[in-house]
NUPA-118103 format. One line per 4 residues: number of its first residue (from 1); their letters; for each residue z, x, y of C-alpha. Coordinates in steps of 0.2 Angstrom, whole numbers, plus 5000, padded with zeros to 4 digits. Layout:
! NUPA-118103
NUM = A = Z,X,Y  ...
***
This chain:
! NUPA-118103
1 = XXXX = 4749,5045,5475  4761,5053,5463  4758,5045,5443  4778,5038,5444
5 = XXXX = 4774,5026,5459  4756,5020,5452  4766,5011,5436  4776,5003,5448
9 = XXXX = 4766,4998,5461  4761,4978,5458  4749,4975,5446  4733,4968,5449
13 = XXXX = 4724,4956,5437  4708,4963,5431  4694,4952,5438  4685,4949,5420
17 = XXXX = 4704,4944,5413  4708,4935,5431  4690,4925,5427  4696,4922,5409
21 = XXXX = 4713,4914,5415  4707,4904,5426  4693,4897,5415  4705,4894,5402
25 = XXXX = 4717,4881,5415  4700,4874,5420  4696,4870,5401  4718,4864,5400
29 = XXXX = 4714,4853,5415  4696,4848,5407  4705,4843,5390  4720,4832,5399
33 = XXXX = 4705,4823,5408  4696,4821,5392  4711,4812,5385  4717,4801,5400
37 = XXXX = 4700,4795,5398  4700,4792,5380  4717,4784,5385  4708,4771,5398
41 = XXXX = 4694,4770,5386  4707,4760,5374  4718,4753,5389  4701,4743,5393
45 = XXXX = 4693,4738,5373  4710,4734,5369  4720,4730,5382  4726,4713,5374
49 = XXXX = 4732,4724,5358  4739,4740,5368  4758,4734,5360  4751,4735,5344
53 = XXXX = 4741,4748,5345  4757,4758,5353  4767,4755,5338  4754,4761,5326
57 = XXXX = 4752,4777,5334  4770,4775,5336  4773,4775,5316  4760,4789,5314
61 = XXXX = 4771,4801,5323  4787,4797,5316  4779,4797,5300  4771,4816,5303
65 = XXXX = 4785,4822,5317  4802,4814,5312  4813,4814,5327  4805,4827,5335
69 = XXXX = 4796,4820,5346  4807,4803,5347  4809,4802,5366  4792,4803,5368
73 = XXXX = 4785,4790,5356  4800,4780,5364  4790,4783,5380  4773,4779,5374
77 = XXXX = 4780,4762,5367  4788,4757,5386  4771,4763,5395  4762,4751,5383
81 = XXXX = 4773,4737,5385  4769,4741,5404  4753,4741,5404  4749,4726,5394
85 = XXXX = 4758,4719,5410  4744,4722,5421  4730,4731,5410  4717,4732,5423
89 = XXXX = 4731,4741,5437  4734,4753,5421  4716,4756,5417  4714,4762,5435
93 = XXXX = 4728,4772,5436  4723,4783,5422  4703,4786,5426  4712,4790,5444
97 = XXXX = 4723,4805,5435  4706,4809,5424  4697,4811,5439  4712,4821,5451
101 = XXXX = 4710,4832,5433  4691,4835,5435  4691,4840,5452  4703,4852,5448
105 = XXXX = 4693,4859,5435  4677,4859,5445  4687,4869,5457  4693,4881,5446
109 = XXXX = 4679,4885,5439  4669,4886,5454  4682,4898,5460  4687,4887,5475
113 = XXXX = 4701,4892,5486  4708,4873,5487  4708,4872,5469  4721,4887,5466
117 = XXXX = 4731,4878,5481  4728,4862,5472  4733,4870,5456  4749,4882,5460
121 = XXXX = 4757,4867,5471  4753,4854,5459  4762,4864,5443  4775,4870,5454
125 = XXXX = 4782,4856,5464  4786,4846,5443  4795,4864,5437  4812,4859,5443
129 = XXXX = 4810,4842,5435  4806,4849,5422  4820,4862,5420  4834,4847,5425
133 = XXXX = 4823,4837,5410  4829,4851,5400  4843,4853,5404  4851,4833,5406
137 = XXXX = 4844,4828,5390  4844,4834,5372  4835,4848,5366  4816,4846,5365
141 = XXXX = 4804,4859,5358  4790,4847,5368  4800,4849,5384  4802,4869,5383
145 = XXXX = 4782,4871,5378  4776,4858,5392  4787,4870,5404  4782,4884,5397
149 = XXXX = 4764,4879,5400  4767,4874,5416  4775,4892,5422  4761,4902,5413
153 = XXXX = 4749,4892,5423  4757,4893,5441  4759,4911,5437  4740,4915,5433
157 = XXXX = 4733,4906,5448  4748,4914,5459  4741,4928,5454  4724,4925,5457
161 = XXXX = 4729,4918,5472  4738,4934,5479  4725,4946,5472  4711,4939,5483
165 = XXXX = 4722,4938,5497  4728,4920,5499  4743,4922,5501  4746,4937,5512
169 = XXXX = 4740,4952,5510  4729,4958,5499  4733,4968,5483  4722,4983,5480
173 = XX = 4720,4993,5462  4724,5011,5463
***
């Protein structure tokens, strides 16, 4: 094959760098999971003080963010009013996401093909939300790094997905 249509042909992930990628969303997904637990760890000890405890954390940012990260403490202040509604609905809620989280990582990890269907479908279907996010409210570094994120890592696992063939045909190195 002539040298001009080899650095045009698609690229294929090297399988040590592929691995690498996909470890590191499994670890992402692992760390989100760790922290929705940590979340239902204080949703159930202090589920009579969540307000409270909300304002607190509440205070902490404004006090070591400014406004930059308003709408989101705003957020976190009307998620803990609604869970002090109903604690134990809340509680569950969040070990459920932890748990969707582990399985995903378990999957990756494990290289399992539902896992990268689990994964690309997961990340992609919340992209346009989160570009019309963007776009219909102020600007928000938070916003543009959470999509950010969230492209990089439907674009890995598409990736990995195409170079062992599942979607399509299978791309070969030259």
């Amino acid at each position: 094959m002539p040298k001009a249509f080899k650095q045009i042909a698609p690229t294929v992930p090297n399988s040590h760098h592929a691995k690498n990628a996909i470890i590191m969303v499994a670890i992402y997904e692992l760390v989100k999971g760790l922290v929705a637990l940590g979340v239902a760890a204080i949703i159930f000890v202090g589920h009579d003080k969540l307000q409270w405890i909300a304002r607190v954390v509440s205070q902490a940012l404004h006090r070591i963010m400014g406004m930059a990260l308003h709408h989101q403490i705003e957020a976190l202040n009307h998620y803990a009013w609604v869970a002090n509604q109903n604690w134990q609905k809340a509680f569950w809620i969040v070990v459920g996401y932890a748990l969707l989280r582990f399985v995903e990582t378990y999957g990756l990890y494990r290289d399992k093909i539902w896992a990268y269907w689990y994964s690309v479908l997961g990340y992609g279907v919340f992209l346009p939300l989160e570009v019309y996010e963007l776009l219909s409210h102020r600007f928000n570094w938070l916003n543009i790094l959470i999509l950010l994120v969230n492209i990089v890592i439907v674009v890995v696992v598409y990736r990995n997905m195409r170079a062992k063939g599942l979607l399509g045909k299978k791309i070969t190195q030259a």
